[in-house]
C-alpha positions as CSV (number, residue, x, y, z in Angstrom):
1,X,-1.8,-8.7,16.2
2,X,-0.2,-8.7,13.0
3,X,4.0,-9.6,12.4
4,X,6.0,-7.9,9.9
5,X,5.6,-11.0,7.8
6,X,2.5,-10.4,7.0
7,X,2.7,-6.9,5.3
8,X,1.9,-6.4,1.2
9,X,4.5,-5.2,-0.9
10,X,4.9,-0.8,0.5
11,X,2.6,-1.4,3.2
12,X,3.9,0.1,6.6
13,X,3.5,-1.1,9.9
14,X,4.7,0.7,13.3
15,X,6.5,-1.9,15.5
16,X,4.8,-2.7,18.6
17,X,7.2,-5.2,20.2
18,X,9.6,-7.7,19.2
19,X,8.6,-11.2,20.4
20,X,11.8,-12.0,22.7
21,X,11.0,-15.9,23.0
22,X,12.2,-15.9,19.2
23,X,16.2,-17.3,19.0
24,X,17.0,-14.6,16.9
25,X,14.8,-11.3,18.9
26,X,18.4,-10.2,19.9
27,X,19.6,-9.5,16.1
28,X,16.6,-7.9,15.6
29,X,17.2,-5.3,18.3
30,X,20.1,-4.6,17.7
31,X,20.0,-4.0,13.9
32,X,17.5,-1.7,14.6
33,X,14.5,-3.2,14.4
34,X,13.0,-1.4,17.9
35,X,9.3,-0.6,19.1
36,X,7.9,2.6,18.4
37,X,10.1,2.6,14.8
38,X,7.6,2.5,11.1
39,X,8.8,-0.2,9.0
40,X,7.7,-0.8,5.3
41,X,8.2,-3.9,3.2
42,X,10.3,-2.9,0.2
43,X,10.8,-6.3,-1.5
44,X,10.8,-9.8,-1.3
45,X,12.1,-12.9,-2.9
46,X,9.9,-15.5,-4.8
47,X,9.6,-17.7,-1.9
48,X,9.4,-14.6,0.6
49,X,12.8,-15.7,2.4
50,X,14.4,-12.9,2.5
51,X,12.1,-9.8,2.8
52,X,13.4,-6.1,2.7
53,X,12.6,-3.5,5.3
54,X,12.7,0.1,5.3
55,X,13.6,1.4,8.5
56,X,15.3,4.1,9.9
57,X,16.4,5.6,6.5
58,X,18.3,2.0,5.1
59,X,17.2,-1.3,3.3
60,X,17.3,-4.0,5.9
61,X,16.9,-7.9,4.9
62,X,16.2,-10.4,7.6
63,X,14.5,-14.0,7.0
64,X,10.7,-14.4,7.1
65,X,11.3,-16.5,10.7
66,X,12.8,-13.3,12.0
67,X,10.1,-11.3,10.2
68,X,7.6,-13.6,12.6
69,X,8.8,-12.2,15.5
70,X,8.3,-8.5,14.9
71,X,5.2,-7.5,16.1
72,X,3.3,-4.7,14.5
73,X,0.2,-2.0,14.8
């Protein structure tokens, strides 16, 4: 099982779950970062903190930790 962390650069993934032991899983959710939803990694910084998602029709940055927690096919 891969995380969204791990995509390459316009690679897309289909979310699977979101790993709820993670502090920030909650965020996540509720910026719309659900199961069932195809994500694709836009951009990401030199050091890969932040990364950009696609999803849902908008540009969404999170941190590479919260990245770790999204779980995808």
């Amino acid at each position: 099982m891969r995380s969204a962390a791990e995509l390459k650069y316009g690679e897309k993934g289909m979310i699977d779950f979101i790993d709820e032991s993670h502090p920030s899983a909650r965020r996540i959710l509720e910026v719309g970062f659900t199961p069932g939803q195809e994500i694709q990694l836009i951009s990401k910084s030199i050091f890969s903190d932040p990364m950009a998602y696609s999803i849902r029709g908008t540009l969404i940055a999170i941190r590479k930790s919260e990245a770790e927690c999204i779980k995808i096919l």
